[in-house]
TIPA-384305 format. One record per atom (N, C-alpha, C): atom name; residue in three letters; x, y, z. Coordinates in steps of 0.02 Angstrom, whole numbers. Layout:
N
REC:CA:ALA:X:Y:Z $
...
END
This chain:
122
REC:N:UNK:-1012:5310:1730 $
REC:CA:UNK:-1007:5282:1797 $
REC:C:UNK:-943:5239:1801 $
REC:N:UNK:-902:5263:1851 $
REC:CA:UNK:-842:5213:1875 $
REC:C:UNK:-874:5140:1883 $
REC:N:UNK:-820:5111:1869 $
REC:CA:UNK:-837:5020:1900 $
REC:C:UNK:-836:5025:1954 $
REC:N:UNK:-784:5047:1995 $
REC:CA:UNK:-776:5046:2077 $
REC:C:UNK:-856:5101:2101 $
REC:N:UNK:-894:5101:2063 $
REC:CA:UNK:-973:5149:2094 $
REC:C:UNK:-1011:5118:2085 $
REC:N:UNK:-1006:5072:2047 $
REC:CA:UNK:-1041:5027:2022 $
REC:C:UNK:-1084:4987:2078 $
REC:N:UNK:-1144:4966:2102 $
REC:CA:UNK:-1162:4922:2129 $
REC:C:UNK:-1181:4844:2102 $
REC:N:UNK:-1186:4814:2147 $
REC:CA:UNK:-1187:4729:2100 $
REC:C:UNK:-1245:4742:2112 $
REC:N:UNK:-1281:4694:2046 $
REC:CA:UNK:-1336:4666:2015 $
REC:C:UNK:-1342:4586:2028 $
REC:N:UNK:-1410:4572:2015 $
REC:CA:UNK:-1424:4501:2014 $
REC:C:UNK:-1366:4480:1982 $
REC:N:UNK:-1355:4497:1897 $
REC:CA:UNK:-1324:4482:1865 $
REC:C:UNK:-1253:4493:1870 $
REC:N:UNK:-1223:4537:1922 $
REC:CA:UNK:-1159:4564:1942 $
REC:C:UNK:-1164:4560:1992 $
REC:N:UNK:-1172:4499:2025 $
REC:CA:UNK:-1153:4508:2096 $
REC:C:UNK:-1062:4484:2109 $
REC:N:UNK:-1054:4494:2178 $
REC:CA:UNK:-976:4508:2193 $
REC:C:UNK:-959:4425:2180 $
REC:N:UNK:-894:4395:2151 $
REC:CA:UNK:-889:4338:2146 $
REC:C:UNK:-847:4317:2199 $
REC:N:UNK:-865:4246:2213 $
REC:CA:UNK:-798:4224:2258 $
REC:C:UNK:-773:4152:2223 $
REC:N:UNK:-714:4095:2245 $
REC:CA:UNK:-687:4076:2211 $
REC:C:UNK:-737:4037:2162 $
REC:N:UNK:-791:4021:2204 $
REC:CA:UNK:-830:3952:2185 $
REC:C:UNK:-870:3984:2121 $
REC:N:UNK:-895:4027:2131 $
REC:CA:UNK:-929:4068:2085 $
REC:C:UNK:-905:4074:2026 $
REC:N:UNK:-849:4067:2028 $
REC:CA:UNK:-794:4110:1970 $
REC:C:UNK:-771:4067:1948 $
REC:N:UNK:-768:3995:1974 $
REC:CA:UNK:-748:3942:1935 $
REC:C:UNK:-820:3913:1900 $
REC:N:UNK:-851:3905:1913 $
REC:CA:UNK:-920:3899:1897 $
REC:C:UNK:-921:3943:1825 $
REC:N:UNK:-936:3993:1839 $
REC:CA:UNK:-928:4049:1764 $
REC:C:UNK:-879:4034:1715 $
REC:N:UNK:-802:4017:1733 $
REC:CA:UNK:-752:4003:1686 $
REC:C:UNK:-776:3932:1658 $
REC:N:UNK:-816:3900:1696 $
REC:CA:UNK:-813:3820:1664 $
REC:C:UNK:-885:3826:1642 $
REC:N:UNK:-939:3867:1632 $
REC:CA:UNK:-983:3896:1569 $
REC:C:UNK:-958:3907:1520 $
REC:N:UNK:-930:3952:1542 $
REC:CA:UNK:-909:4003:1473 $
REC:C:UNK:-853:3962:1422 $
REC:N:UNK:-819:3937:1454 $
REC:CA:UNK:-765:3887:1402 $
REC:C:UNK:-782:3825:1394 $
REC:N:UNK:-847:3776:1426 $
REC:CA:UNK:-864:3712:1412 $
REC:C:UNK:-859:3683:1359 $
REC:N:UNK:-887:3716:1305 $
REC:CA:UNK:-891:3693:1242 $
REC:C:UNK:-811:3694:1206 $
REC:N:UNK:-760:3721:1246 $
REC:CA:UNK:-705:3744:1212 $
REC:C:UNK:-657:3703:1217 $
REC:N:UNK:-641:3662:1287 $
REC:CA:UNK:-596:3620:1296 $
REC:C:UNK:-628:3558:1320 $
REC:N:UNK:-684:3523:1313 $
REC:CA:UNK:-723:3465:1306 $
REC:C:UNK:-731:3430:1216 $
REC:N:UNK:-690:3388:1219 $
REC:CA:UNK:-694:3353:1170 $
REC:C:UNK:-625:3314:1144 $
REC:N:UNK:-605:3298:1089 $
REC:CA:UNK:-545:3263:1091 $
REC:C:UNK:-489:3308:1098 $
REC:N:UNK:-473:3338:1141 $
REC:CA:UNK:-432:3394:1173 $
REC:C:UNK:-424:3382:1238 $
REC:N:UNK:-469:3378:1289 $
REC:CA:UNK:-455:3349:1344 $
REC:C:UNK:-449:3273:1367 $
REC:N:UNK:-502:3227:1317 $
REC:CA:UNK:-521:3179:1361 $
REC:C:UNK:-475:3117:1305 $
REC:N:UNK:-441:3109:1359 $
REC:CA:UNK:-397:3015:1298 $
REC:C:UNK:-424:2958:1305 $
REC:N:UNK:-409:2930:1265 $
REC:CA:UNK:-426:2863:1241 $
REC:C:UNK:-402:2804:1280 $
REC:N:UNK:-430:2767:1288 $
REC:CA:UNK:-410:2700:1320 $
REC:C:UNK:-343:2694:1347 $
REC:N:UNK:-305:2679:1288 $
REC:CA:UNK:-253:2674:1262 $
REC:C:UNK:-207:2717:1307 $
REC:N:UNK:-226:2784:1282 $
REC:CA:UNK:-172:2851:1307 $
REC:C:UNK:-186:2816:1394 $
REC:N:UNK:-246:2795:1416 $
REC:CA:UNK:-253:2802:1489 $
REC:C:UNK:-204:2757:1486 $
REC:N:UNK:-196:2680:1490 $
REC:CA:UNK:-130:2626:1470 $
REC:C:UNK:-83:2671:1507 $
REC:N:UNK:-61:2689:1445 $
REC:CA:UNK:15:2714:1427 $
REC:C:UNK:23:2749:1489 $
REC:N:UNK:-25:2797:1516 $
REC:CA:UNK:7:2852:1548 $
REC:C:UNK:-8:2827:1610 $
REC:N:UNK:-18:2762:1642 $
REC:CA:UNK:-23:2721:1691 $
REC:C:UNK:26:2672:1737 $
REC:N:UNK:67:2646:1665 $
REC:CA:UNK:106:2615:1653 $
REC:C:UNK:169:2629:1739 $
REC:N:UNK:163:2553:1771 $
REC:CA:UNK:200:2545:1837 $
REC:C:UNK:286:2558:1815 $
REC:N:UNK:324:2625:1825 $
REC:CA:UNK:385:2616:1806 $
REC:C:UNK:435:2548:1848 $
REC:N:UNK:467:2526:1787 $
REC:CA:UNK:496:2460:1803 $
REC:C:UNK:591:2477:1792 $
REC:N:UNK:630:2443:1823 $
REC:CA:UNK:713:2429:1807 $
REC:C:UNK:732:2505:1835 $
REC:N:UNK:744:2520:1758 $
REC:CA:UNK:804:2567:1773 $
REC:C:UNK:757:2656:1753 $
REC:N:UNK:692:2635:1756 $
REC:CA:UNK:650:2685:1736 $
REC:C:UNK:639:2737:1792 $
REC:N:UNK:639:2785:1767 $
REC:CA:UNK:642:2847:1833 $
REC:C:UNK:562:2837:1863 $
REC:N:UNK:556:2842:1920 $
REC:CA:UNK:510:2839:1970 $
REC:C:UNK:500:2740:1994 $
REC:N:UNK:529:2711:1977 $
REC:CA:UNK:520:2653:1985 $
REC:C:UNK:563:2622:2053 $
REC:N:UNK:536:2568:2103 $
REC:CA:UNK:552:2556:2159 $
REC:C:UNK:624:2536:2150 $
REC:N:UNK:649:2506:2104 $
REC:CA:UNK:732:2484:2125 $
REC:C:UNK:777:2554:2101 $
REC:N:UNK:742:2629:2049 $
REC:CA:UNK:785:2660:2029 $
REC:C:UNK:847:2691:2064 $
REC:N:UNK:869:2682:2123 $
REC:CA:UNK:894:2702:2145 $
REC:C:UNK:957:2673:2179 $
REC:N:UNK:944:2598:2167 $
REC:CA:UNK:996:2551:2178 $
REC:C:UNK:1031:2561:2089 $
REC:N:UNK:993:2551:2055 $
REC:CA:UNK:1008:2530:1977 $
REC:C:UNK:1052:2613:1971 $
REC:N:UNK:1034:2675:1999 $
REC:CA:UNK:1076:2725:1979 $
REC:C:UNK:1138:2723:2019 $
REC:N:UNK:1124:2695:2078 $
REC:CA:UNK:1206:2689:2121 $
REC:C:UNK:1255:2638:2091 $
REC:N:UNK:1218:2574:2037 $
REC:CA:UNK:1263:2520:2025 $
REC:C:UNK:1287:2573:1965 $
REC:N:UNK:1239:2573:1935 $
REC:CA:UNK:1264:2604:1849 $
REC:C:UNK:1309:2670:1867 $
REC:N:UNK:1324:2694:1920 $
REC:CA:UNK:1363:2742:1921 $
REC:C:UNK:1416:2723:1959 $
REC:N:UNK:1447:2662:1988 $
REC:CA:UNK:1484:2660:2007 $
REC:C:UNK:1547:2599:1954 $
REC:N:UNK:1489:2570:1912 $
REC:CA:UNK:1530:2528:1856 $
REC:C:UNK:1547:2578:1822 $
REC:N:UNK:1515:2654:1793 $
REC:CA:UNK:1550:2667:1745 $
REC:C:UNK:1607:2733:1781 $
REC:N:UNK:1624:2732:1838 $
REC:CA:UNK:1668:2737:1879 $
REC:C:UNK:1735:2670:1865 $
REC:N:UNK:1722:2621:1857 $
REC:CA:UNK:1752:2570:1869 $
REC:C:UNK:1779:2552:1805 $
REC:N:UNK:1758:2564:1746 $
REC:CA:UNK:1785:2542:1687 $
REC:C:UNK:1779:2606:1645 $
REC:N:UNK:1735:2645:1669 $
REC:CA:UNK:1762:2744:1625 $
REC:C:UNK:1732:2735:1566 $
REC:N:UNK:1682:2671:1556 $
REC:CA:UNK:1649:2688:1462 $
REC:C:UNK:1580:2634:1487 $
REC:N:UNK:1513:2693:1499 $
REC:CA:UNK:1454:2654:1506 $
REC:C:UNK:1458:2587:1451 $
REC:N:UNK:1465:2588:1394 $
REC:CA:UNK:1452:2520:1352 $
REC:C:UNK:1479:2477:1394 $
REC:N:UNK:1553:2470:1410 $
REC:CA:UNK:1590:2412:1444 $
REC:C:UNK:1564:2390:1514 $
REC:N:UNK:1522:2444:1530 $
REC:CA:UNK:1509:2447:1615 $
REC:C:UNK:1431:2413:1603 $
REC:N:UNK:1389:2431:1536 $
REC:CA:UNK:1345:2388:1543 $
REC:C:UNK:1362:2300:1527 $
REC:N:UNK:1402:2293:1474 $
REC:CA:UNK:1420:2228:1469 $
REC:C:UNK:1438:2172:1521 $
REC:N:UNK:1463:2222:1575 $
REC:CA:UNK:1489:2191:1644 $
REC:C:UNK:1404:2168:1684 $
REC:N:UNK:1361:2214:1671 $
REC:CA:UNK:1320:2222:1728 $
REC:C:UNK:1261:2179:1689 $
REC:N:UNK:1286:2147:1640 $
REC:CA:UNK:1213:2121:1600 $
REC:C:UNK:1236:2042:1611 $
REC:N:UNK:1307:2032:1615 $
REC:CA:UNK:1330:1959:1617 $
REC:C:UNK:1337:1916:1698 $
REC:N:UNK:1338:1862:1689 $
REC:CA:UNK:1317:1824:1753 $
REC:C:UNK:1390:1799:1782 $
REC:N:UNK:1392:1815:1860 $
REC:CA:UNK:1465:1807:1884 $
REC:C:UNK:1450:1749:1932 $
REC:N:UNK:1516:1711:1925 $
REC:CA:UNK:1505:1660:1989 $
REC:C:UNK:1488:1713:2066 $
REC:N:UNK:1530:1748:2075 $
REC:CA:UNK:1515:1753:2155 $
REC:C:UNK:1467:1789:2179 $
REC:N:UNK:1406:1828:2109 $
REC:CA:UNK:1349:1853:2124 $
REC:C:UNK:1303:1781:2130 $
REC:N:UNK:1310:1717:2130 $
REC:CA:UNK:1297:1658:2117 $
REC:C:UNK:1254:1656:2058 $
REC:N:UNK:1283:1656:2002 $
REC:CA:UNK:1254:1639:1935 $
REC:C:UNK:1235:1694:1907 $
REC:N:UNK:1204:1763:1973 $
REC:CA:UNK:1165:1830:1944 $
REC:C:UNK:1220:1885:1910 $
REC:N:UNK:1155:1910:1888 $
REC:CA:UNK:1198:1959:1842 $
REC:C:UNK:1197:1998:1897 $
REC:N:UNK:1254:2067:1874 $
REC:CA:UNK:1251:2126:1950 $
REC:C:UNK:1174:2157:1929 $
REC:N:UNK:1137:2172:1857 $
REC:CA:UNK:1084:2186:1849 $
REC:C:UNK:1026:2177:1895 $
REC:N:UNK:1029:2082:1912 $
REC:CA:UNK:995:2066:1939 $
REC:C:UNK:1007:2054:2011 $
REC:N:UNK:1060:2092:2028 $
REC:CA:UNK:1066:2120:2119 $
REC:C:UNK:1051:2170:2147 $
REC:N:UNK:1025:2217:2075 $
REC:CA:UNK:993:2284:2101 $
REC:C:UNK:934:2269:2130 $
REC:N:UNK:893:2208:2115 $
REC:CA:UNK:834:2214:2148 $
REC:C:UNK:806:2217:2213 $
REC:N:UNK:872:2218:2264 $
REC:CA:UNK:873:2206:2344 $
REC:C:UNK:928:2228:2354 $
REC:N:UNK:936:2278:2419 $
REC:CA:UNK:990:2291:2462 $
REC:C:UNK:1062:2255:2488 $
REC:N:UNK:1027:2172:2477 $
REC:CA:UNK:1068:2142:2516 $
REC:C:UNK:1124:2126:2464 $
REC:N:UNK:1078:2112:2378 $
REC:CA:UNK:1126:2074:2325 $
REC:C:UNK:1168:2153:2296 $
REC:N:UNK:1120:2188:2307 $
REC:CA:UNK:1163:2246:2286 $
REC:C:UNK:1221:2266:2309 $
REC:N:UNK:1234:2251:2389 $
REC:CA:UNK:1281:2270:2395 $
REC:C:UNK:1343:2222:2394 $
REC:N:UNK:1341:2138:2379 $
REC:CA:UNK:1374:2091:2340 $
REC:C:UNK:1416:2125:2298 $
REC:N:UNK:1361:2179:2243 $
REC:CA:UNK:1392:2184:2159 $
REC:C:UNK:1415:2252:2180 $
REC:N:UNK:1406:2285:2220 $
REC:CA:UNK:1466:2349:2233 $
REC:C:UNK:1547:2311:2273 $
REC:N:UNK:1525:2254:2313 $
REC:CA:UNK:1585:2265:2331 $
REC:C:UNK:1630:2217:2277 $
REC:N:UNK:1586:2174:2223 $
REC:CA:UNK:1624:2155:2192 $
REC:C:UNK:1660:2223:2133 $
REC:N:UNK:1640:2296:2123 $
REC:CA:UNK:1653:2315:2065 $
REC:C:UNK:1710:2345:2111 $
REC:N:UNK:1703:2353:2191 $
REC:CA:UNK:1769:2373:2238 $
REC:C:UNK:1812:2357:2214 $
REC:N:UNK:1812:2284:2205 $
REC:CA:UNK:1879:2223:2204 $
REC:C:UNK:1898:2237:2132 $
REC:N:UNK:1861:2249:2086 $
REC:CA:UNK:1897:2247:2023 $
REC:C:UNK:1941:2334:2010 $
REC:N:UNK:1917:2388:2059 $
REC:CA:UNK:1925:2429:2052 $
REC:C:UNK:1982:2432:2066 $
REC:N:UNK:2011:2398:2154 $
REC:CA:UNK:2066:2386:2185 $
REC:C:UNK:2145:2353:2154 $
REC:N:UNK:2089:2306:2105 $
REC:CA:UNK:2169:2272:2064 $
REC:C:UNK:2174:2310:2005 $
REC:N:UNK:2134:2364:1953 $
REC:CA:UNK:2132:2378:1888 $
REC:C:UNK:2210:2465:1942 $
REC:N:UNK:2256:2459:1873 $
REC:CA:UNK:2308:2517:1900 $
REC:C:UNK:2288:2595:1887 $
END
């Protein structure tokens, strides 16, 4: 007997999605339930963790990628461009440019100061 002649049974009846997920999560329960799927405290932590600074998905990343790419525009060697952006300038008032990424307004202070240094360097 063809499958396609076949009529469904109690046991073969026609599946639809719900059905069929139902059956796959029988049949493999025992297979991916146990320390394979489910983590530990800990792992939950970690993989929770609020991205902060210069961390991708995090609320200022996107000021911190426009500064960090425009210092090392400005001095041509990330090390020197972080040294700049880690140290505290009078006319950011005391802040580092680091700490002008955290707002629009100081951020754009420490771009137009890396302008000015850009303007006088030959």
């Amino acid at each position: 007997m063809d499958w396609a002649e076949r009529k469904p049974t109690a046991q073969h009846e026609p599946m639809n999605a719900r059905s069929n997920k139902r059956r796959i999560c029988r049949r493999f329960h025992g297979r991916f339930h146990g320390a394979v799927c489910w983590r530990s405290a800990e792992e939950d932590a970690w993989l929770n963790v609020v991205a902060i600074g210069r961390e991708f998905g995090s609320a200022d990343y996107h000021r911190f990628e426009q500064l960090d790419g425009y210092a090392f525009d400005v001095f041509g060697d990330m090390a020197l461009a972080q040294q700049w952006l880690s140290r505290p300038h009078p006319a950011l008032e005391g802040k580092t440019p680091n700490d002008c990424a955290r707002n629009d307004r100081d951020l754009q202070k420490a771009l137009e100061l890396l302008a000015a240094l850009k303007r006088k360097s030959p």
